[in-house]
N, C-alpha and C positions, 0 to 999 in steps of 0.2 A: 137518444142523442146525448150528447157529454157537450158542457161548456164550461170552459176553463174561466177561471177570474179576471175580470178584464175585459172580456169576449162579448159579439154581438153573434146572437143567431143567422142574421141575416141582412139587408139593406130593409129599413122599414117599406111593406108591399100590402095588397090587398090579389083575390084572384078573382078573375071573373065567372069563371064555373068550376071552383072548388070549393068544398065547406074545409075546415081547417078545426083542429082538437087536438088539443096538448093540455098534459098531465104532468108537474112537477114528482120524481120520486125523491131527488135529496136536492139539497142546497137551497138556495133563494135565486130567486130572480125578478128581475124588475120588467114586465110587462108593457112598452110602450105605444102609445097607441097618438092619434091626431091630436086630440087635445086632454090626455091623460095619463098617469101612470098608476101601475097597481102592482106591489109587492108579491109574487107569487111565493107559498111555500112549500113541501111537500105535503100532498093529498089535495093541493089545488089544481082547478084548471080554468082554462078560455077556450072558448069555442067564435069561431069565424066564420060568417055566413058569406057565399060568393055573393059578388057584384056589391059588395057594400064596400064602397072607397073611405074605408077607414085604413089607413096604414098601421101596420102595426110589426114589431119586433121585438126580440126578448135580447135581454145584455143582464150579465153577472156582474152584479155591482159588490160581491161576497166574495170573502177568500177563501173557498174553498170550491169542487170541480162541481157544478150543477148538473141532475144527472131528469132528462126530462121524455117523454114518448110525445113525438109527435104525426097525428094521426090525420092523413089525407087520401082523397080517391084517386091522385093523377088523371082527371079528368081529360080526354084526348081535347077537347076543345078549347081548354083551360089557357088564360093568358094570365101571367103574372108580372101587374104593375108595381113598381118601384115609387116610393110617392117622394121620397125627395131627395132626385137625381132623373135626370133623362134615358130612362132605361126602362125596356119590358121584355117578355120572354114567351115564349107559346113552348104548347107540351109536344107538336107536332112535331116540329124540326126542331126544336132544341136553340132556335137561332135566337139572337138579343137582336133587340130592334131600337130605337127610337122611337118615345112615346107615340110620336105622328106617323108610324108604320114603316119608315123606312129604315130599312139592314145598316148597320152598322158594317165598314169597309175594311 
């Protein structure tokens, strides 16, 4: 994965039957988590256990392009929650829901 300076990896989430391993190779990045941050650099990494509602996100606080591997099983049963925004996903149908299960219109 490549992220540009400025950039958020993702909306901070947690998943429920995925582990989750990323590996910084260049740049920096700033690892956000519930109630912490941790500077990543190259030859670091974080690893994510499913079902632990820690949300978590990476964003380039560096000027220059971050360049990082990140490593997951696409778990078919896998839901990925969003921890701050009303939004989740399944690996199934691909469809975004509302935390409380119902489809988005």
């Amino acid at each position: 994965m490549t992220l540009p300076p400025g950039k958020w990896s993702s909306q901070r989430h947690w998943h429920s039957h995925e582990d989750e391993f990323v590996y910084v190779l260049k740049g920096e990045l700033t690892l956000i988590e519930e109630e912490s941050q941790t500077v990543l650099n190259p030859g670091d990494c974080a690893t994510f256990a499913n079902g632990i509602e820690n949300g978590h996100h990476l964003k380039n606080l560096g000027s220059e392009v971050a360049v990082y591997l990140e490593v997951g099983s696409r778990q078919p049963d896998d839901f990925t929650t969003c921890s701050d925004i009303d939004l989740m996903s399944n690996n199934v149908d691909r469809r975004f829901l509302h935390k409380d299960g119902t489809p988005y219109k």
